[in-house]
C-alpha positions in Angstrom: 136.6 47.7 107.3 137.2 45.6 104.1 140.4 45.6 102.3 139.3 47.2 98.9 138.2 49.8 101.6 141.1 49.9 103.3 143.4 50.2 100.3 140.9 53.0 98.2 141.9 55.8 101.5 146.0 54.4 101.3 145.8 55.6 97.6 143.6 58.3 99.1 146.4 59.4 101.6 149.4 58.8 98.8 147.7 61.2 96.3 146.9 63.7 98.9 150.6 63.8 100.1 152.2 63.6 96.7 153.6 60.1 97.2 154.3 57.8 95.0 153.9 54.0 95.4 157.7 54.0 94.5 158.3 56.4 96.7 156.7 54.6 99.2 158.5 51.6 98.7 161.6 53.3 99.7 160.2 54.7 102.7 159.3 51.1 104.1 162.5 49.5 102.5 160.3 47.4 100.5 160.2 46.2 96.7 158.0 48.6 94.4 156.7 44.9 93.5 155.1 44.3 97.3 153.4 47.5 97.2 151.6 46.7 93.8 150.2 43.6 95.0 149.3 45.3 97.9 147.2 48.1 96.1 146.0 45.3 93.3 144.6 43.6 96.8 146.9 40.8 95.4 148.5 40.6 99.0 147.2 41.6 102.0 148.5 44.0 104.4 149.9 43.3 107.7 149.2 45.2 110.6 152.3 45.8 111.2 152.9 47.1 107.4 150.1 48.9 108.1 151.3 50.9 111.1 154.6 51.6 109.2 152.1 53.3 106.2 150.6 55.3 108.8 153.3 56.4 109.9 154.8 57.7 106.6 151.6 58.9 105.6 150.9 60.9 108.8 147.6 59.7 109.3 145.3 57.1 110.7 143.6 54.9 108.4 142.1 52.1 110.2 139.1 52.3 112.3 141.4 51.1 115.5 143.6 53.5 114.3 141.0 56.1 114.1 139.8 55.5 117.6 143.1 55.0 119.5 144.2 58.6 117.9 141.6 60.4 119.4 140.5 62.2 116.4 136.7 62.8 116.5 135.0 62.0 113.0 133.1 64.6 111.4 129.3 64.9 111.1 128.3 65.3 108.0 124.7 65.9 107.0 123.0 65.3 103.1 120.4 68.0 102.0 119.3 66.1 99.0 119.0 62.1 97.7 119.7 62.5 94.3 122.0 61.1 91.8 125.1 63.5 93.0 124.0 62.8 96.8 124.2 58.9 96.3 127.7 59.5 95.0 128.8 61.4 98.2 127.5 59.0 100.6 129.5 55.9 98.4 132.4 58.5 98.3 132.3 59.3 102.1 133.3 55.6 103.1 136.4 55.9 101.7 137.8 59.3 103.7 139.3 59.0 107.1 137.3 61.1 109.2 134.1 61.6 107.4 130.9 59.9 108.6 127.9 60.5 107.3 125.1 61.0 110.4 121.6 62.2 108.6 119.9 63.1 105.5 116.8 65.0 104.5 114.8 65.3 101.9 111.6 66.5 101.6 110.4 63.5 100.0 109.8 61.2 102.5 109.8 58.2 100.3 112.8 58.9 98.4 114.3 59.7 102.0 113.5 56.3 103.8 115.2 54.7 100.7 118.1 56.7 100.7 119.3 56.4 104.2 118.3 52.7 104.0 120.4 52.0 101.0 123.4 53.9 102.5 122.8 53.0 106.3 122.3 56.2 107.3 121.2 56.1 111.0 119.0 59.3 111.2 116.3 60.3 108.3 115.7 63.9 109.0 112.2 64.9 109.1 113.3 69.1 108.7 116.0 71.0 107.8 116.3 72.1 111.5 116.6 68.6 112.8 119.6 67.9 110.3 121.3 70.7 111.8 121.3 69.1 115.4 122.6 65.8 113.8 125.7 66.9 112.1 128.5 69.1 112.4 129.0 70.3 108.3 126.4 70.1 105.4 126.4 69.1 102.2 123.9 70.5 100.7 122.8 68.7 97.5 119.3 70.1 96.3 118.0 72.1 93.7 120.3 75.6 93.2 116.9 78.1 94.4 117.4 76.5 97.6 120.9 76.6 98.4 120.9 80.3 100.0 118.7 79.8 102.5 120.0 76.1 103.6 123.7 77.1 103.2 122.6 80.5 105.5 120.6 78.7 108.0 123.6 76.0 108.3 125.8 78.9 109.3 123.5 80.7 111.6 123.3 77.3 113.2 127.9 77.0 113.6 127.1 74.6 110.9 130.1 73.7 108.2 128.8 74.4 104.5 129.7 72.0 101.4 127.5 73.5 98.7 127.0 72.1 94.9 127.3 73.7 92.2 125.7 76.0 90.7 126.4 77.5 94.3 124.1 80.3 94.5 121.7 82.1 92.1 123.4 85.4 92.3 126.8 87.2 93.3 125.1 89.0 96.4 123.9 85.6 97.7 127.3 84.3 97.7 129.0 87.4 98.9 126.4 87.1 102.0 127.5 83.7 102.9 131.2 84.1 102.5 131.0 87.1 104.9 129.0 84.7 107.2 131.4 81.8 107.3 134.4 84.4 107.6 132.8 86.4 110.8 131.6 83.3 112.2 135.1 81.4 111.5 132.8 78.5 109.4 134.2 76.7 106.3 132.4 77.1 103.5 133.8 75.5 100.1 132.2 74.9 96.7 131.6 71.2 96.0 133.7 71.1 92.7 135.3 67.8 92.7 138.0 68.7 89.5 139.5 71.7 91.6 140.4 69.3 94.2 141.5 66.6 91.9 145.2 65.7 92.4 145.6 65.2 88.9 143.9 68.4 87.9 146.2 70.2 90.1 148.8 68.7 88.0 147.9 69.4 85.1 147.6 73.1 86.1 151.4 72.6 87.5 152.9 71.9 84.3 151.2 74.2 82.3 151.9 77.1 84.8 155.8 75.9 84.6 156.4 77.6 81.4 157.3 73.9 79.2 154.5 75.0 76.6 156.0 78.4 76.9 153.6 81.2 77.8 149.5 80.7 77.3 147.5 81.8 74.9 144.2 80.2 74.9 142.4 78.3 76.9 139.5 76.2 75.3 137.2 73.9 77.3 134.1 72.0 76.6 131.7 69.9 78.9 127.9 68.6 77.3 125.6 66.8 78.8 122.4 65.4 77.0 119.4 65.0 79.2 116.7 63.2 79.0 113.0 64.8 78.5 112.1 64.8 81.9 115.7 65.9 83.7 115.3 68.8 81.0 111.9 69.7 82.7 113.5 69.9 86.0 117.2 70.9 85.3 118.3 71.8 82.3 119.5 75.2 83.0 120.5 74.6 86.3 123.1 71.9 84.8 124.0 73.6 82.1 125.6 76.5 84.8 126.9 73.1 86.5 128.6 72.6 83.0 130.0 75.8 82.7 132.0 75.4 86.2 134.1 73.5 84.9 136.1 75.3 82.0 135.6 78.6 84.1 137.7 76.9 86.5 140.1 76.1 84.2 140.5 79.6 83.3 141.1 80.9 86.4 143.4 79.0 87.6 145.6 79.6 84.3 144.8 83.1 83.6 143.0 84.4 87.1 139.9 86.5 87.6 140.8 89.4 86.2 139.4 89.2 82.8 138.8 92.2 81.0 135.6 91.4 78.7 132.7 88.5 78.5 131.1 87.6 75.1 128.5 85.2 75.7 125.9 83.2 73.0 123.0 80.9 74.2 121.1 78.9 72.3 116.9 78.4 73.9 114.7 76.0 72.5 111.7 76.9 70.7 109.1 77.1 72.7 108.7 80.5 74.3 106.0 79.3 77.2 108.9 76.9 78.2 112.4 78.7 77.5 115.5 76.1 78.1 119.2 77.0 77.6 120.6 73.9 75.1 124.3 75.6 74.4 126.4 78.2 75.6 129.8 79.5 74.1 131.2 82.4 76.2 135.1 84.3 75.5 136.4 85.4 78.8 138.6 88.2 77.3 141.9 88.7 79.0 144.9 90.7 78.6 146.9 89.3 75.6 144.8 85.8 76.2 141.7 84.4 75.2 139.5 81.7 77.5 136.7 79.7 75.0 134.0 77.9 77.1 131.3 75.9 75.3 128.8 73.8 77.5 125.4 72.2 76.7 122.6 70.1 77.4 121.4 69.6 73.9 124.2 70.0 72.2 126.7 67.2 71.8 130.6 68.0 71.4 133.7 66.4 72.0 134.3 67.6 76.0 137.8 68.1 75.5 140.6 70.7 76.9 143.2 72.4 75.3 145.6 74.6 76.6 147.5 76.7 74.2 151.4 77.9 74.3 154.0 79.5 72.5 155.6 76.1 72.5 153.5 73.3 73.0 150.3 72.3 74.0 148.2 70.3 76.4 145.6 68.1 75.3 143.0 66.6 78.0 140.6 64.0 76.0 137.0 63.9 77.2 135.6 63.9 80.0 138.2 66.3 80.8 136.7 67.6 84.0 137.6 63.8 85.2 141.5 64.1 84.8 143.1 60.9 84.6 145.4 61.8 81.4 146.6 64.2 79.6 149.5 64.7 76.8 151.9 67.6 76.2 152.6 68.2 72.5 155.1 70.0 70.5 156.3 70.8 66.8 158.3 67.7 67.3 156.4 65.1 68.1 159.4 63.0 69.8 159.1 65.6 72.9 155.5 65.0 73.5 155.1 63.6 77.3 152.1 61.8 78.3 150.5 61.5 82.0 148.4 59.2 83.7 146.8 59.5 86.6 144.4 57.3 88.7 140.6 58.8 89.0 138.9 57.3 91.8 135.3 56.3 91.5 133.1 59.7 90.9 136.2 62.2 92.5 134.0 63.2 95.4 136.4 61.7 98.0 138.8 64.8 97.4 136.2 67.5 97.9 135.5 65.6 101.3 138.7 65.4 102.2 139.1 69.0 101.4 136.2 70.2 103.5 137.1 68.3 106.4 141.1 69.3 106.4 139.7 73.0 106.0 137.6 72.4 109.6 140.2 71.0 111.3 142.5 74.4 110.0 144.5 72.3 107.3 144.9 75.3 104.8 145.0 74.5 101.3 145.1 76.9 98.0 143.4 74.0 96.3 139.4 74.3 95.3 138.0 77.6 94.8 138.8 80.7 96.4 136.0 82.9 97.4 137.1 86.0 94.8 137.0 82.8 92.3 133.8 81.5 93.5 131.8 85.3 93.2 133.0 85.8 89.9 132.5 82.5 88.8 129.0 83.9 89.3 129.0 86.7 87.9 130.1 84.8 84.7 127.4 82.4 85.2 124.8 85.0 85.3 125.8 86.2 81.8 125.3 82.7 80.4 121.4 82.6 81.3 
Protein backbone atom coordinates (compact mmCIF):
# COMPACT_ATOMS: atom_id res chain seq x y z
CA UNK A 1 0.00 0.00 0.00
CA UNK A 2 1.51 3.46 -0.74
CA UNK A 3 1.57 6.19 1.78
CA UNK A 4 -0.76 8.79 -0.08
CA UNK A 5 -2.91 5.58 0.16
CA UNK A 6 -2.41 4.90 3.42
CA UNK A 7 -2.99 8.39 4.72
CA UNK A 8 -6.40 9.12 2.15
CA UNK A 9 -8.39 6.04 4.47
CA UNK A 10 -6.61 7.70 8.05
CA UNK A 11 -8.47 10.94 6.98
CA UNK A 12 -11.12 8.42 5.79
CA UNK A 13 -11.42 6.80 9.38
CA UNK A 14 -11.02 10.45 11.24
CA UNK A 15 -14.03 11.99 9.26
CA UNK A 16 -16.08 8.90 9.74
CA UNK A 17 -15.50 8.92 13.57
CA UNK A 18 -15.81 12.63 14.03
CA UNK A 19 -12.10 13.15 14.99
CA UNK A 20 -10.20 15.75 14.59
CA UNK A 21 -6.46 15.75 13.72
CA UNK A 22 -6.24 17.82 17.08
CA UNK A 23 -8.10 15.65 18.65
CA UNK A 24 -6.04 13.02 17.56
CA UNK A 25 -3.06 14.54 18.65
CA UNK A 26 -4.18 14.28 22.14
CA UNK A 27 -5.16 10.84 22.00
CA UNK A 28 -1.52 9.76 20.93
CA UNK A 29 0.09 12.49 23.22
CA UNK A 30 1.55 13.94 20.22
CA UNK A 31 2.01 17.66 18.82
CA UNK A 32 -0.92 18.79 16.49
CA UNK A 33 2.39 19.78 14.34
CA UNK A 34 3.43 15.80 13.88
CA UNK A 35 0.19 14.83 12.78
CA UNK A 36 0.08 17.60 9.97
CA UNK A 37 3.17 16.49 8.53
CA UNK A 38 2.03 13.20 8.78
CA UNK A 39 -1.30 13.81 6.68
CA UNK A 40 0.76 16.51 4.30
CA UNK A 41 2.95 13.04 3.76
CA UNK A 42 5.68 15.40 5.03
CA UNK A 43 6.67 12.62 7.63
CA UNK A 44 6.16 9.23 7.39
CA UNK A 45 4.42 7.03 9.79
CA UNK A 46 5.81 4.45 11.90
CA UNK A 47 4.38 1.25 12.41
CA UNK A 48 4.26 1.60 15.63
CA UNK A 49 2.37 5.20 15.26
CA UNK A 50 0.45 3.36 13.08
CA UNK A 51 -0.81 0.72 15.45
CA UNK A 52 -1.57 3.37 18.08
CA UNK A 53 -3.97 5.22 15.14
CA UNK A 54 -5.60 2.02 14.82
CA UNK A 55 -6.20 1.72 17.86
CA UNK A 56 -7.95 5.10 18.45
CA UNK A 57 -9.64 4.86 15.37
CA UNK A 58 -11.12 1.25 15.98
CA UNK A 59 -10.19 -0.02 12.83
CA UNK A 60 -7.61 -1.76 10.67
CA UNK A 61 -6.07 0.20 8.02
CA UNK A 62 -3.14 -1.52 6.69
CA UNK A 63 -3.28 -4.51 4.54
CA UNK A 64 -1.30 -6.66 7.46
CA UNK A 65 -3.63 -5.14 9.51
CA UNK A 66 -6.52 -6.12 7.48
CA UNK A 67 -5.33 -9.73 7.28
CA UNK A 68 -4.20 -10.41 10.87
CA UNK A 69 -7.88 -8.98 12.00
CA UNK A 70 -9.63 -11.53 10.23
CA UNK A 71 -12.03 -9.28 8.61
CA UNK A 72 -13.04 -10.72 5.14
CA UNK A 73 -13.05 -7.85 2.45
CA UNK A 74 -16.16 -7.31 0.53
CA UNK A 75 -16.85 -8.27 -3.10
CA UNK A 76 -17.95 -5.73 -4.86
CA UNK A 77 -19.11 -6.06 -8.44
CA UNK A 78 -19.39 -2.84 -11.29
CA UNK A 79 -22.57 -3.00 -13.67
CA UNK A 80 -21.35 -0.32 -15.90
CA UNK A 81 -17.70 1.37 -17.12
CA UNK A 82 -18.58 4.78 -17.45
CA UNK A 83 -17.47 8.04 -16.26
CA UNK A 84 -19.23 7.52 -12.61
CA UNK A 85 -18.06 3.75 -12.66
CA UNK A 86 -14.30 4.80 -13.21
CA UNK A 87 -14.70 7.06 -10.23
CA UNK A 88 -15.91 4.11 -7.91
CA UNK A 89 -13.22 1.85 -8.84
CA UNK A 90 -10.38 4.98 -8.02
CA UNK A 91 -12.63 5.60 -4.98
CA UNK A 92 -12.73 1.89 -3.79
CA UNK A 93 -8.80 1.80 -3.12
CA UNK A 94 -9.08 4.02 -0.52
CA UNK A 95 -11.81 2.19 1.88
CA UNK A 96 -10.76 -0.54 4.27
CA UNK A 97 -12.61 -3.46 3.31
CA UNK A 98 -13.85 -2.89 -0.18
CA UNK A 99 -12.25 -4.78 -3.12
CA UNK A 100 -13.45 -4.50 -6.19
CA UNK A 101 -13.68 -8.40 -7.89
CA UNK A 102 -15.55 -7.99 -11.50
CA UNK A 103 -17.12 -5.80 -13.83
CA UNK A 104 -19.55 -6.11 -16.78
CA UNK A 105 -20.47 -4.33 -19.40
CA UNK A 106 -22.10 -5.25 -22.30
CA UNK A 107 -19.54 -3.71 -24.36
CA UNK A 108 -16.92 -5.85 -24.58
CA UNK A 109 -14.36 -3.39 -25.68
CA UNK A 110 -15.13 -0.80 -23.34
CA UNK A 111 -15.10 -3.74 -20.69
CA UNK A 112 -11.45 -5.26 -21.45
CA UNK A 113 -10.31 -1.56 -21.09
CA UNK A 114 -11.99 -0.97 -17.98
CA UNK A 115 -10.85 -3.81 -15.92
CA UNK A 116 -7.40 -3.36 -17.44
CA UNK A 117 -7.09 0.14 -16.45
CA UNK A 118 -8.36 -0.56 -12.89
CA UNK A 119 -6.77 -4.14 -12.51
CA UNK A 120 -9.85 -5.70 -12.13
CA UNK A 121 -9.21 -9.52 -12.16
CA UNK A 122 -12.48 -10.88 -13.62
CA UNK A 123 -14.31 -9.14 -16.85
CA UNK A 124 -17.75 -10.48 -16.70
CA UNK A 125 -19.03 -11.81 -19.78
CA UNK A 126 -23.09 -11.68 -18.21
CA UNK A 127 -24.89 -10.25 -15.64
CA UNK A 128 -25.19 -13.80 -14.09
CA UNK A 129 -21.47 -14.48 -13.94
CA UNK A 130 -21.02 -11.02 -11.99
CA UNK A 131 -23.26 -12.30 -9.47
CA UNK A 132 -20.98 -15.47 -8.64
CA UNK A 133 -17.94 -13.09 -8.45
CA UNK A 134 -19.06 -10.65 -5.81
CA UNK A 135 -20.85 -10.30 -2.74
CA UNK A 136 -22.71 -6.54 -3.32
CA UNK A 137 -23.29 -4.63 -6.65
CA UNK A 138 -22.89 -1.46 -7.75
CA UNK A 139 -24.79 -1.02 -10.40
CA UNK A 140 -23.81 1.87 -12.62
CA UNK A 141 -25.70 1.71 -16.06
CA UNK A 142 -28.33 3.39 -17.68
CA UNK A 143 -31.55 4.07 -15.18
CA UNK A 144 -34.14 1.58 -17.57
CA UNK A 145 -31.90 -1.07 -16.46
CA UNK A 146 -31.52 -0.65 -12.87
CA UNK A 147 -34.85 -2.67 -11.80
CA UNK A 148 -34.13 -5.66 -13.28
CA UNK A 149 -30.16 -5.82 -12.29
CA UNK A 150 -30.81 -4.37 -8.74
CA UNK A 151 -33.86 -7.39 -8.54
CA UNK A 152 -31.85 -10.07 -10.00
CA UNK A 153 -28.80 -9.00 -7.48
CA UNK A 154 -31.29 -9.70 -4.63
CA UNK A 155 -32.82 -12.77 -5.88
CA UNK A 156 -29.21 -13.92 -6.16
CA UNK A 157 -28.43 -12.76 -1.77
CA UNK A 158 -26.59 -10.17 -3.70
CA UNK A 159 -25.96 -6.58 -1.79
CA UNK A 160 -27.43 -3.62 -3.97
CA UNK A 161 -25.55 -0.02 -4.41
CA UNK A 162 -27.70 1.59 -7.09
CA UNK A 163 -27.13 5.10 -8.92
CA UNK A 164 -29.14 7.52 -9.16
CA UNK A 165 -31.86 8.11 -10.75
CA UNK A 166 -32.56 4.81 -8.75
CA UNK A 167 -35.50 3.50 -10.45
CA UNK A 168 -37.97 4.63 -13.15
CA UNK A 169 -40.95 4.59 -10.98
CA UNK A 170 -42.17 4.49 -7.17
CA UNK A 171 -43.62 0.77 -7.58
CA UNK A 172 -40.12 -0.33 -8.82
CA UNK A 173 -38.47 0.93 -5.84
CA UNK A 174 -41.16 -0.16 -3.35
CA UNK A 175 -40.56 -3.80 -4.95
CA UNK A 176 -36.96 -3.87 -4.22
CA UNK A 177 -37.05 -2.36 -0.81
CA UNK A 178 -39.51 -5.04 0.18
CA UNK A 179 -36.96 -7.50 -1.42
CA UNK A 180 -33.85 -6.42 0.49
CA UNK A 181 -36.04 -6.18 3.82
CA UNK A 182 -37.60 -9.94 3.50
CA UNK A 183 -34.40 -11.23 2.32
CA UNK A 184 -32.26 -9.19 5.09
CA UNK A 185 -30.05 -7.46 1.90
CA UNK A 186 -28.73 -3.90 1.97
CA UNK A 187 -29.86 -1.86 -0.46
CA UNK A 188 -28.76 1.98 -0.46
CA UNK A 189 -28.96 4.68 -3.04
CA UNK A 190 -25.59 5.68 -4.34
CA UNK A 191 -25.83 9.51 -3.42
CA UNK A 192 -22.41 10.50 -2.42
CA UNK A 193 -23.58 14.20 -0.69
CA UNK A 194 -26.03 12.23 1.87
CA UNK A 195 -23.04 10.52 3.10
CA UNK A 196 -20.71 13.34 3.04
CA UNK A 197 -19.36 14.17 6.48
CA UNK A 198 -19.49 17.68 5.73
CA UNK A 199 -23.03 17.58 4.41
CA UNK A 200 -24.13 16.03 7.45
CA UNK A 201 -22.70 19.03 9.09
CA UNK A 202 -24.04 21.38 7.44
CA UNK A 203 -27.53 19.84 8.03
CA UNK A 204 -26.42 19.82 12.03
CA UNK A 205 -26.06 23.33 12.37
CA UNK A 206 -28.96 24.37 10.54
CA UNK A 207 -31.20 21.87 12.33
CA UNK A 208 -29.64 23.41 15.76
CA UNK A 209 -31.85 26.34 15.71
CA UNK A 210 -28.54 29.24 15.33
CA UNK A 211 -30.42 30.63 12.03
CA UNK A 212 -33.51 30.39 14.12
CA UNK A 213 -36.32 28.32 12.58
CA UNK A 214 -36.36 27.62 8.46
CA UNK A 215 -38.14 29.05 6.04
CA UNK A 216 -36.91 28.19 2.69
CA UNK A 217 -34.86 26.07 1.26
CA UNK A 218 -33.39 26.90 -2.20
CA UNK A 219 -31.03 24.63 -4.16
CA UNK A 220 -29.63 24.62 -7.61
CA UNK A 221 -27.40 21.93 -9.50
CA UNK A 222 -26.82 22.48 -13.81
CA UNK A 223 -25.07 20.60 -15.77
CA UNK A 224 -24.31 21.38 -19.56
CA UNK A 225 -23.88 18.44 -21.84
CA UNK A 226 -22.40 18.03 -24.65
CA UNK A 227 -24.45 17.08 -28.08
CA UNK A 228 -23.99 13.64 -27.92
CA UNK A 229 -24.31 12.94 -23.87
CA UNK A 230 -27.72 14.93 -24.58
CA UNK A 231 -28.58 12.10 -27.11
CA UNK A 232 -28.08 9.50 -24.62
CA UNK A 233 -28.72 11.21 -21.10
CA UNK A 234 -30.08 14.22 -20.84
CA UNK A 235 -33.16 13.47 -18.97
CA UNK A 236 -31.79 10.78 -17.13
CA UNK A 237 -29.23 13.39 -15.62
CA UNK A 238 -31.28 15.98 -15.28
CA UNK A 239 -33.36 13.54 -12.46
CA UNK A 240 -29.63 12.84 -11.27
CA UNK A 241 -29.57 16.74 -10.78
CA UNK A 242 -32.60 16.98 -9.09
CA UNK A 243 -31.45 14.40 -6.22
CA UNK A 244 -29.62 16.58 -4.94
CA UNK A 245 -31.61 19.66 -3.62
CA UNK A 246 -34.54 17.13 -2.92
CA UNK A 247 -32.20 15.72 -0.49
CA UNK A 248 -31.56 18.80 0.95
CA UNK A 249 -35.16 19.21 1.58
CA UNK A 250 -35.83 16.40 3.25
CA UNK A 251 -33.51 16.26 5.47
CA UNK A 252 -34.41 19.97 6.67
CA UNK A 253 -38.07 19.87 6.30
CA UNK A 254 -38.83 15.83 5.86
CA UNK A 255 -41.18 14.09 3.37
CA UNK A 256 -44.14 15.21 4.26
CA UNK A 257 -44.76 18.07 1.94
CA UNK A 258 -48.07 19.12 1.25
CA UNK A 259 -48.07 20.34 -2.49
CA UNK A 260 -45.59 20.04 -5.75
CA UNK A 261 -45.44 22.78 -8.47
CA UNK A 262 -43.27 21.78 -11.06
CA UNK A 263 -42.14 23.73 -14.68
CA UNK A 264 -39.91 22.04 -17.41
CA UNK A 265 -38.59 23.51 -20.06
CA UNK A 266 -38.21 20.69 -23.61
CA UNK A 267 -36.32 21.72 -26.55
CA UNK A 268 -37.90 22.26 -29.72
CA UNK A 269 -37.97 19.55 -31.51
CA UNK A 270 -41.00 17.43 -30.86
CA UNK A 271 -39.58 14.05 -32.74
CA UNK A 272 -36.85 14.40 -30.16
CA UNK A 273 -38.29 15.87 -26.79
CA UNK A 274 -35.33 16.67 -24.09
CA UNK A 275 -35.90 18.16 -20.61
CA UNK A 276 -33.19 21.42 -20.50
CA UNK A 277 -34.61 23.00 -16.94
CA UNK A 278 -36.73 22.19 -14.17
CA UNK A 279 -37.87 24.52 -11.20
CA UNK A 280 -40.14 22.60 -8.89
CA UNK A 281 -41.70 24.16 -5.11
CA UNK A 282 -42.04 21.36 -2.66
CA UNK A 283 -44.82 23.10 -0.60
CA UNK A 284 -44.69 22.41 3.09
CA UNK A 285 -46.36 23.52 6.10
CA UNK A 286 -45.36 27.18 6.82
CA UNK A 287 -42.04 26.43 4.49
CA UNK A 288 -41.22 26.54 1.08
CA UNK A 289 -38.35 24.05 -0.76
CA UNK A 290 -37.13 25.77 -4.45
CA UNK A 291 -35.26 23.20 -6.67
CA UNK A 292 -33.93 24.33 -10.05
CA UNK A 293 -31.79 21.83 -12.05
CA UNK A 294 -30.72 21.71 -15.78
CA UNK A 295 -28.85 20.46 -18.57
CA UNK A 296 -29.18 23.41 -20.79
CA UNK A 297 -29.52 25.81 -18.52
CA UNK A 298 -26.56 27.42 -16.74
CA UNK A 299 -26.99 28.94 -13.07
CA UNK A 300 -25.06 29.52 -10.27
CA UNK A 301 -25.39 25.85 -8.37
CA UNK A 302 -25.60 27.31 -5.03
CA UNK A 303 -27.62 26.58 -1.63
CA UNK A 304 -29.30 28.67 0.58
CA UNK A 305 -30.97 27.88 3.57
CA UNK A 306 -33.19 30.44 5.05
CA UNK A 307 -34.01 31.38 8.95
CA UNK A 308 -35.55 33.67 11.14
CA UNK A 309 -32.07 34.70 12.03
CA UNK A 310 -29.48 33.99 9.78
CA UNK A 311 -28.71 32.08 6.93
CA UNK A 312 -26.51 29.45 5.38
CA UNK A 313 -24.81 30.02 2.22
CA UNK A 314 -23.18 26.83 0.35
CA UNK A 315 -21.19 28.32 -2.94
CA UNK A 316 -21.30 26.12 -5.99
CA UNK A 317 -20.94 22.99 -6.48
CA UNK A 318 -22.82 22.77 -3.38
CA UNK A 319 -23.72 19.09 -3.71
CA UNK A 320 -19.66 18.78 -3.03
CA UNK A 321 -19.65 20.39 0.57
CA UNK A 322 -16.31 21.50 1.42
CA UNK A 323 -17.57 25.12 2.78
CA UNK A 324 -20.11 26.85 3.80
CA UNK A 325 -20.83 30.31 5.81
CA UNK A 326 -23.52 31.27 8.30
CA UNK A 327 -24.68 34.84 7.95
CA UNK A 328 -26.54 37.28 10.02
CA UNK A 329 -27.85 40.98 10.23
CA UNK A 330 -24.60 41.60 11.78
CA UNK A 331 -22.01 40.60 9.81
CA UNK A 332 -19.38 40.32 12.75
CA UNK A 333 -21.39 36.94 13.79
CA UNK A 334 -21.02 35.26 10.56
CA UNK A 335 -19.04 31.83 11.02
CA UNK A 336 -17.47 30.14 8.22
CA UNK A 337 -16.62 26.17 7.77
CA UNK A 338 -14.27 24.24 5.95
CA UNK A 339 -14.22 21.04 5.26
CA UNK A 340 -11.94 18.59 3.29
CA UNK A 341 -13.72 16.87 0.10
CA UNK A 342 -11.96 13.92 -0.88
CA UNK A 343 -11.46 13.19 -4.58
CA UNK A 344 -15.07 12.64 -6.27
CA UNK A 345 -16.89 11.70 -2.54
CA UNK A 346 -17.61 8.22 -3.51
CA UNK A 347 -15.40 6.65 -0.77
CA UNK A 348 -18.32 7.63 1.81
CA UNK A 349 -21.08 5.97 -0.06
CA UNK A 350 -18.69 2.76 -0.02
CA UNK A 351 -18.01 2.97 3.21
CA UNK A 352 -21.57 3.32 3.91
CA UNK A 353 -22.72 0.25 2.00
CA UNK A 354 -20.19 -1.86 3.41
CA UNK A 355 -20.81 -0.76 7.37
CA UNK A 356 -24.64 -1.38 6.52
CA UNK A 357 -23.55 -5.33 5.51
CA UNK A 358 -21.67 -5.91 8.24
CA UNK A 359 -24.92 -4.39 10.52
CA UNK A 360 -23.16 -0.94 11.28
CA UNK A 361 -26.55 1.10 11.39
CA UNK A 362 -26.40 4.58 10.35
CA UNK A 363 -29.28 7.27 9.80
CA UNK A 364 -26.99 8.76 7.24
CA UNK A 365 -27.85 8.40 3.28
CA UNK A 366 -31.35 7.99 2.30
CA UNK A 367 -34.02 6.28 4.00
CA UNK A 368 -36.30 4.18 2.07
CA UNK A 369 -39.64 6.46 2.77
CA UNK A 370 -37.03 9.28 1.47
CA UNK A 371 -35.87 7.29 -1.41
CA UNK A 372 -39.82 6.37 -2.75
CA UNK A 373 -40.81 9.85 -2.56
CA UNK A 374 -37.79 11.14 -3.92
CA UNK A 375 -39.51 9.34 -6.79
CA UNK A 376 -42.44 10.26 -6.77
CA UNK A 377 -41.13 13.92 -7.00
CA UNK A 378 -38.94 12.92 -9.71
CA UNK A 379 -41.73 11.60 -11.79
CA UNK A 380 -43.39 15.01 -11.70
CA UNK A 381 -40.33 16.72 -13.06
CA UNK A 382 -40.51 14.66 -16.50
Amino acid sequence: MSDSELISRIKTALKQSGISQRELALKLGKKETEISRWMSGRMGISTQNLQRIEEVLGRPLSRESIQRSGISPIRIGIVGTGSIASRFATEAAHVVGAYISVAYNPDITQLKLFCCKYEIATEAGNFEQLLECCDAVYIASPVSTHFDYARMALEHNRHVLCEMPFTQTKSEAAELFKMADKRGLTLIPALKTAYCPSFLKLVEIAKSGEIGEIADISGTVTTMLSESEKSDFNNERLLENAAYPILAAFKLFGCGYKDVHSFTQYNQDEFDRKALFNHTILAYDNKVASIKVGTGVKSEGSLVISGTKGYIYVPAPWWKTDYFEVRFENTTNNRKFYFPYEQAGLRYEIQALLDSIRGRLSTDGLSTEETLKMIEIQNKII
